[in-house]
N, C-alpha and C positions, 0 to 999 in steps of 0.2 A: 242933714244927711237924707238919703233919699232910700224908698223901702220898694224892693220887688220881687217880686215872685216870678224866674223867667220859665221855658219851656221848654226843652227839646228831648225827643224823642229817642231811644237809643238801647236795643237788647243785647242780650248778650252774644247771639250770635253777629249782630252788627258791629257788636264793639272787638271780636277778634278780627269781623276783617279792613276795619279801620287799623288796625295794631297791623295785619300785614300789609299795608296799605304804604304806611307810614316805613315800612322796614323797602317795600320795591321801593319807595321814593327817596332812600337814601338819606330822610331825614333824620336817622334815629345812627348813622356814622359821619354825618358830618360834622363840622364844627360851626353849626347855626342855630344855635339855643331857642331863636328869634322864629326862625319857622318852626322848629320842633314845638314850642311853645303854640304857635295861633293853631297850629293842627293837632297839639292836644285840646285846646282849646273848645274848638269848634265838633271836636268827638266827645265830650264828655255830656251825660244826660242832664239838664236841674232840674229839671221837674220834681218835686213835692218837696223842694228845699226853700228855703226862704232865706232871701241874700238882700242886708242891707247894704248899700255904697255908701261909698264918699265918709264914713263917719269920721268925722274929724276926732284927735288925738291931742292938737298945740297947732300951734298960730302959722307953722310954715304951710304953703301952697301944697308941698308934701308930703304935711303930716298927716296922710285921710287913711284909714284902713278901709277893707270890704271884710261883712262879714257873712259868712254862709253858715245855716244855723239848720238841723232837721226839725222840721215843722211838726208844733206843739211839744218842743223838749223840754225839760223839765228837771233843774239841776244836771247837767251833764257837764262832764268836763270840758277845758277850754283850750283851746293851742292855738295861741302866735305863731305867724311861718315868717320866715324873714327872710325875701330875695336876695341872689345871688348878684354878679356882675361887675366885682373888682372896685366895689364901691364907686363906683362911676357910672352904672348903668343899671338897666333893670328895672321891673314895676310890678307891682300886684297884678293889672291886665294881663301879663304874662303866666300868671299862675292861678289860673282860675281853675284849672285841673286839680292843682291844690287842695284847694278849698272844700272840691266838690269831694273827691277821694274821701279826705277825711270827716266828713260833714256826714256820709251816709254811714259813717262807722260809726254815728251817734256823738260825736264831739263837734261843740259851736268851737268855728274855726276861722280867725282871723289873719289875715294876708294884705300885710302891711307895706305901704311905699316909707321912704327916708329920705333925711336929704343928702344929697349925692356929692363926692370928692369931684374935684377939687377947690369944689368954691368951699365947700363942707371938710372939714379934715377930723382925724379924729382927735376927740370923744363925740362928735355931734351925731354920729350915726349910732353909736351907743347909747346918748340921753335919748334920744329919739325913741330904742327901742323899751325904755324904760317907762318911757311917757304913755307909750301905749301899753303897757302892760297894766300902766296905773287907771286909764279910762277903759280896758279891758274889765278891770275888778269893779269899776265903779258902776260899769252896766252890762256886767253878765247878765243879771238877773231880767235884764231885758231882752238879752237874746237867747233864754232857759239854759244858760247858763250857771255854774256856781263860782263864784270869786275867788272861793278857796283852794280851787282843783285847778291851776294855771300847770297850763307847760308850754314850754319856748323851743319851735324846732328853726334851723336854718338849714340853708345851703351856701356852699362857696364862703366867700363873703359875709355872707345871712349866718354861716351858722359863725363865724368868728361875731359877728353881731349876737344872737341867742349865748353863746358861751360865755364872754365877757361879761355881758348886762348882768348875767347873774353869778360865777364867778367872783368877779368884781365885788364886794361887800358897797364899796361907794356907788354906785349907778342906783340898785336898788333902794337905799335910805334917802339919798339926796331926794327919788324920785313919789318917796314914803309909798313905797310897797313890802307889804310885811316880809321876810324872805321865808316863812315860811308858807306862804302861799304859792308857794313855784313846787311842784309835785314832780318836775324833770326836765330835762334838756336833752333836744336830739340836734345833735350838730350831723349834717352830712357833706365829707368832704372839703373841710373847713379848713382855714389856714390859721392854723392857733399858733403857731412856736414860732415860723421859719423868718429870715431878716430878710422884711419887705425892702431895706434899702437896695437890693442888689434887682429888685423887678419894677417894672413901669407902676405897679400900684405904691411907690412909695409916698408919690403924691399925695394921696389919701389919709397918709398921718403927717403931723408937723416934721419942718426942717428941724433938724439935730436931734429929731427922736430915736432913739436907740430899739431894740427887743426887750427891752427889761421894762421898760416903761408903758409899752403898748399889748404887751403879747398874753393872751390870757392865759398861758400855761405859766406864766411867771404873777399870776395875782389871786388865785385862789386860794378861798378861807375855807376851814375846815368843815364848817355848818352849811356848804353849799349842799343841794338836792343830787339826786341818782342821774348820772348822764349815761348816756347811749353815742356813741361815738361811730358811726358809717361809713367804710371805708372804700371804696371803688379799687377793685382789684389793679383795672386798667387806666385808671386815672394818671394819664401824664400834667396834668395841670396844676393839681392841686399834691403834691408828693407822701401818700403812706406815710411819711415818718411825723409829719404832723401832727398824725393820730397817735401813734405811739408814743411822741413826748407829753401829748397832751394828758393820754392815759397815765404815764408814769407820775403827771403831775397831781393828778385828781389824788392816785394810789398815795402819793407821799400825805398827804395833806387828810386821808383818811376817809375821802369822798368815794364812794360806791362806783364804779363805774362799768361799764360792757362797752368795751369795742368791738365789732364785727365786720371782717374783711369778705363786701361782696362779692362773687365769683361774676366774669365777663362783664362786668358794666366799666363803663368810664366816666367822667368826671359830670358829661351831661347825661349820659343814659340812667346813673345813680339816679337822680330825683325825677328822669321820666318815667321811673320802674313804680314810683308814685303816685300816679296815675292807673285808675282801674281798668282801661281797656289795655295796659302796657308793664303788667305785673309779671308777665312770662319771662321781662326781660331780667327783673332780678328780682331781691327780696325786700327792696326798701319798705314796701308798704306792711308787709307782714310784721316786718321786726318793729314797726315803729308802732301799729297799733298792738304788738306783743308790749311792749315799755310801756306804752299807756296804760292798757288795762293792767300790768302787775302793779299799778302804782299808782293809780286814779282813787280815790276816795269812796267809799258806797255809802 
């Protein structure tokens, strides 16, 4: 792995008019994740963060996390993010805005790649996120870290990855992570219930897979952690009812749960509202380091 400290420069009145900047350029209504991303990207400050690359996780090309850590931290809590992109696309390069967001909220925060459908089908994107949760624990305490404070957010895709993994009673044991070291789960805008057979990501799970077998609102144990569930008001992509089955399933089974339906965001603006110069656009960030801190450990 390789260790650096980057630079750039960025106040707060620069970072609203980059945020308007982004809104004349159209990038924050269209359907191009891909620009929205490098121009969050390249708006965000690192300066006094300290971000390892590449840390490897398991043996695929794929499996490297980045981690962004606030310099000289000390026990703080820890969050896995796990890209989005229909399990076929997507990478941590893209979400360096990520990283950095919640890294100055004082959480070491890891932004992980997977290995990608359809060479990959599921559960591999799910061991995957397990594997890293387990070399997450193994060297918190290297990136001032604590092992015991883990939370798992995703998006899209990512958060059907973060939900499952833990969820799931099997992912976490097979991958010997205590399940009580998962302190919460933010899925946003996740496709937890709906039957991928009928969309092009059906690829992504095996032939003659059913919902009952993949879909993590059909596999949770009753001893899973407090989830946080984010729902994009205007999301045509990923469909509200998601959340709400997903919710109803945590409820049956006894798990804590908060769903919150954002007002004006959609499907990509949700996790750009993630991002600190683009919080005006909704509440993602607030609510999510609200979860953390009610539920981080002191």
């Amino acid at each position: 792995m390789t260790r650096s400290s980057r630079s750039l420069r960025a106040g707060p009145r620069r970072s609203v008019l980059l945020g308007a900047g982004l809104l004349s350029a159209g990038l924050l209504s269209a359907c191009s994740p891909q620009n929205l991303q490098g121009s969050l990207n390249r708006a965000v400050p690192l300066s006094g963060l300290t971000i390892t690359s590449n840390v490897r996780y398991g043996p695929d090309a794929r499996n490297l996390m980045d981690v962004y850590a606030p310099q000289n931290a000390v026990g703080a809590p820890v969050v896995l993010f796990i890209h989005g992109g229909s399990w076929e696309g997507g990478d941590k390069e893209g979400h360096t805005f990520v990283g950095e967001s919640l890294a100055r909220a004082g959480y070491v925060t890891a932004v992980m790649n997977y290995r990608l459908a359809p060479q990959n089908r599921y559960p591999t994107y799910v061991q995957d996120a397990a594997q890293a949760l387990r070399a997450l624990r193994e060297q918190a305490k290297t990136f001032g870290g604590n092992a015991e404070n883990l939370f798992v957010m995703g998006h899209s895709a990512g958060a059907f990855n973060a939900v499952e993994v833990v969820v799931n009673e099997r992912w976490l044991r097979e991958a010997g992570v205590p399940v009580s070291s998962i302190r919460g789960v933010i899925g946003v805008a996740g496709p937890y219930s709906y039957d991928f057979r009928q969309f092009g990501s059906a690829r992504a799970f095996p032939e003659g897979a059913t919902p009952d077998e993949v879909m993590p609102d059909r596999h949770v144990r009753p001893d899973a952690p407090p989830h946080l569930l984010l729902v994009a008001e205007n999301d045509t992509t990923v469909y509200p009812q998601n959340a709400l089955n997903m919710e109803a399933a945590l409820k049956r089974a006894g798990v804590p749960v908060t769903r919150t339906v954002l007002p004006r965001v959609n499907h990509i603006t949700v996790i750009a509202a993630l991002a600190r110069p683009l919080t005006f656009l909704g509440g993602t960030r607030k609510a999510t380091l609200d979860f953390i801190e009610a539920r981080r450990l002191r």
